[in-house]
C-alpha positions, -999 to +999 in steps of 0.1 A: +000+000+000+030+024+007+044+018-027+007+025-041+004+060-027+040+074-035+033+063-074+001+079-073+016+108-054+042+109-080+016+106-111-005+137-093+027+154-085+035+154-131-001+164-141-001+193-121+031+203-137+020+194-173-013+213-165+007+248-153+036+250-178+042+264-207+063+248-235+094+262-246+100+260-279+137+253-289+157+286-283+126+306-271+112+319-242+085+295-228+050+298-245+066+325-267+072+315-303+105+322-319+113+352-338+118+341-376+148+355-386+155+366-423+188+354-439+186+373-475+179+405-481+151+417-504+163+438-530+158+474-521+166+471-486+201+471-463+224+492-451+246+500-482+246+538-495+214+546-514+215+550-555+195+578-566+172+567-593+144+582-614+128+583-646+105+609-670+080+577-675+060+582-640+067+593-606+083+566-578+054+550-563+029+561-588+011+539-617+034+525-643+018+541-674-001+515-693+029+512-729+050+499-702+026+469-695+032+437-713+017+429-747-016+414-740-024+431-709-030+468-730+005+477-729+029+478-757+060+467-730+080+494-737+103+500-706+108+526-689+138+549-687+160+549-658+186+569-646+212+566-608+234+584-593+253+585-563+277+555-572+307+546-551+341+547-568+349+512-561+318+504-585+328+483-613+292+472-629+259+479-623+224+457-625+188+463-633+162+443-618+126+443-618+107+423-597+066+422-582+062+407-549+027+408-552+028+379-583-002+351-570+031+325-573+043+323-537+080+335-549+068+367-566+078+370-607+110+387-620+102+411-651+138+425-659+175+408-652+202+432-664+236+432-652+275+435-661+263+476-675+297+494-673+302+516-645+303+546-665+266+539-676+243+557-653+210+557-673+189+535-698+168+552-722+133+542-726+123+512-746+162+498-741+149+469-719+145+447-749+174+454-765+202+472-741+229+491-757+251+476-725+252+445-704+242+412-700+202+403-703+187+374-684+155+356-682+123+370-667+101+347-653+079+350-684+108+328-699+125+358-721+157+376-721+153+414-716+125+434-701+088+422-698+061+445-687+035+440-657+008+418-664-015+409-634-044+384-632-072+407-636-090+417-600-060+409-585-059+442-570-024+468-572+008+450-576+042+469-570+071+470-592+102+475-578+129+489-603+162+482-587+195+496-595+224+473-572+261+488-577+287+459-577+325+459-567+329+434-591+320+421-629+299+390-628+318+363-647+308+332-651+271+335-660+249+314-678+225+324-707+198+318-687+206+335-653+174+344-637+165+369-612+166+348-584+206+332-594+214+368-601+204+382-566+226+355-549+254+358-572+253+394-561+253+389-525+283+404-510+290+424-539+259+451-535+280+481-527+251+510-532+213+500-541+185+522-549+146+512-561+121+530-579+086+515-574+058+514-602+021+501-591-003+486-617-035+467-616-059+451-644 
């Protein structure tokens, strides 16, 4: 019998502790969850010096006017003209990307992969996206090389364009014919010496 109570006593004894703790999940604080922590940075974003970039096609953060959309979605997808400043010395290419977070595919959609432009080049005159005077082109996600205007599933409210100019310290080398946004951004990590985005909004 005096066996009998101290299990039971025991057995009462881990309940109550199951019933009035919190678990801890591993490396947190108990019944806290961890903070998810972000290892890449989204272009646009960081600590490097800021690019300065505009363009005579619309204002930052405005609608992208409707010759810049893709053919088939009203547009003609003529791209925009760009222009940065504010490059560090060091620089020794620059890179064009354009790239809609909002894009219903879980990964978002990369419309323009441009990169190796001579460091001297500091602007990109309008319609150039499909045919660049300078630098290398890669894929967008709608399988081309060169630019490829917004297109968004109709209803699917305002997407946001995010033109971004990345200053390297070095010349890519090494790149395949089909480099896509997301193998450009990480082959660029490291090398992102100044960065500066210019953000165009569209919907259908």
């Amino acid at each position: 019998m005096r066996t009998a109570s101290i299990l039971i006593a025991a057995l009462a004894i881990a309940v109550a502790g199951c019933n009035n703790s919190s678990p801890t999940p591993p490396g947190g604080t108990p019944g806290v969850a961890p903070t998810p922590t972000v290892t890449l940075r989204a272009p646009g974003t960081g600590t490097v010096p800021a690019l300065v970039v505009t363009s005579t096609a619309f204002a930052t953060n405005t609608t992208v006017p409707t010759p810049e959309a893709q053919n088939g979605c009203g547009g003609t997808n003529v791209s925009p003209d760009l222009t940065w400043t504010g490059a560090p010395a060091a620089t020794k290419s620059f890179a064009i990307t354009e790239f809609d977070a909002d894009a219903p595919t879980g990964t978002g959609f990369w419309h323009w992969v441009l990169y190796n432009i001579p460091p001297n080049v500091t602007s990109i005159a309008a319609g150039a996206g499909t045919n660049p005077p300078a630098g290398t082109s890669g894929l967008s996600d709608y399988g081309s090389l060169g630019y490829g205007g917004p297109c968004p599933p109709v209803g699917d409210g305002t997407h946001h364009y995010a033109f971004t100019i990345s200053a390297l310290d070095t010349l890519l080398t090494g790149m395949p014919p089909s480099t896509t946004g997301a193998f450009l951004t990480f082959n660029m990590r490291g090398h992102i010496i100044a960065q500066g985005t210019y953000l165009g909004l569209f919907s259908r």
